[in-house]
C-alpha angles and dihedrals in degrees: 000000000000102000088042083057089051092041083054096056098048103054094069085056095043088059089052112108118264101241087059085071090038092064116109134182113259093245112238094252125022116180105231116234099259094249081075091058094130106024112172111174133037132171133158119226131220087254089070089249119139106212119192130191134197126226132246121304077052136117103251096258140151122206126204101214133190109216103180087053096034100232143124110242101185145353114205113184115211118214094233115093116255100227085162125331110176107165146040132210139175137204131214084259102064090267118142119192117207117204113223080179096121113134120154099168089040095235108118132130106175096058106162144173114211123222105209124171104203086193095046094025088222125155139205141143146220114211112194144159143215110258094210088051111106106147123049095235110001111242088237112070089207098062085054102123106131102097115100131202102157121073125166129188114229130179097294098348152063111240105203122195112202115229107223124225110256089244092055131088091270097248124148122210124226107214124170134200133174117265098236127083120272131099109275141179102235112234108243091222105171139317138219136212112226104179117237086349120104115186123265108159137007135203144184121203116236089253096048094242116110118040117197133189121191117214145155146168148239121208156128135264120219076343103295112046109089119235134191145169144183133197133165105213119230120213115181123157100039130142117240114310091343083114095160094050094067130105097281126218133184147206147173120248118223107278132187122200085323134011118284121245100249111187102161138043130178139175108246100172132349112293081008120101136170129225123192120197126186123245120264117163131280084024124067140228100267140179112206139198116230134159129240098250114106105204103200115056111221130209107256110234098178116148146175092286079221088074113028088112096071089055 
């Protein structure tokens, strides 16, 4: 009687499909292949699919990449020249957009965001330009804000988030252009201060719902002790696209010795997100599992991006 019992309650697990037993918990800290040193940009895709990026001085590649197994599934190489791509997006078609928005001394021209299909292998491209940009760079250091490594698909559009100069206010710029290719002005739609962080990588979750930005920061104690932080930035409870109006939550990201250096951030399931930093001896590329609950509620500093300057 008893094996029958026991018979009885493994059939139904037997007739469950067998993917349900493949699953397997992303683990808390995974070590990236080096090619991934500097990876900048990270997203996963409806398909399932978790797509990574390097930053400038790299090959323009994009790499599929299994975070559950640890291992890189593919490398695709794009015909178009990598001067700084620093973040990845997807649409609800199988579109990723890769952000060649980089620009750390605030001089470029040619930023651009590419449109690539891995399925249809097709390419395209926005250009497209800051509408309160009119040096290139601006003579004060401190007004540079015009460099970007945060991009996030919704609905029609790009949303962009500016990553200030250190020397700057710490405020961080919402621009949006349309997600089809052309040569736009982006819309300066609003701006946040987020003390001693500057923006390094931006996320949606699938249900629109929670929006999260990663940043961190690089200075001196009493001018010599070096001090640095990392957070990933919780928004829950926003309208539409108002991301930075939204109730504002923050946490601090795993740190040895110093901050690392995370530049992407992505939802992988529900409460589950993933955060990517760079390598910087004697700290590796890694990709990290966090959950979506930010413990320390923040003051929420969004204003008209019109007039941030004023604050």
């Amino acid at each position: 009687m008893r094996f029958l019992l026991c018979f009885a309650l493994l059939i139904p697990a037997l007739c469950l499909p067998s993917a349900l037993f493949s699953q397997k918990k992303v683990p808390r800290h995974t070590v990236l292949p080096s090619v991934l040193k500097e990876v900048s940009g990270m997203t996963l895709t409806e398909s399932g699919d978790l797509w990574m990026l390097n930053d400038s001085k790299n090959p323009p590649e994009l790499f599929r990449y299994d975070p559950q197994e640890g291992k890189l599934l593919e490398t695709r190489r794009l015909p178009v020249i990598n001067h700084d791509w620093e973040d990845l997006t997807a649409d609800n078609k199988g579109n990723l957009y890769i952000g060649d928005v980089g620009n750390n001394r605030n001089a470029r021209k040619d930023l651009r965001v590419y449109i690539y299909n891995p399925k249809t292998e097709h390419l395209d491209s926005i250009l497209l330009r800051y509408p309160d940009q009119t040096a290139f760079a601006p003579a004060n250091a401190r007004d540079w804000n015009f460099n970007c490594e945060a991009i996030i698909f919704f609905r029609d559009s790009l949303h962009l988030f500016s990553k200030n100069n250190f020397k700057g206010n710490f405020y961080t710029k919402h621009y949006v252009v349309p997600a089809k290719p052309g040569d736009y002005v982006a819309e300066l739609r609003d701006s946040i201060c987020l003390k001693n962080h500057v923006v390094t990588g931006a996320a949606l979750s699938r249900d629109g719902k929670t929006f999260s930005l990663t940043g961190y920061i690089i200075s001196k104690r009493l001018g010599f002790l070096p001090y640095t932080k990392a957070s990933v930035f919780y928004f829950t409870d926003f309208k539409g696209s108002d991301f930075l109006h939204g109730k504002m939550t923050r946490e601090r990201l795993p740190k040895f010795l110093i901050a690392r250096q995370f530049e992407s951030i992505t939802q992988w399931d529900n409460d589950c997100w993933l955060v990517a930093n760079e390598g910087r001896k004697p700290q590796y590329q890694a990709v990290w599992r966090i959950n979506a609950r930010g413990k320390k509620q923040e003051k929420n500093t969004a204003t008209s991006g019109l007039s941030f300057k004023s604050k």
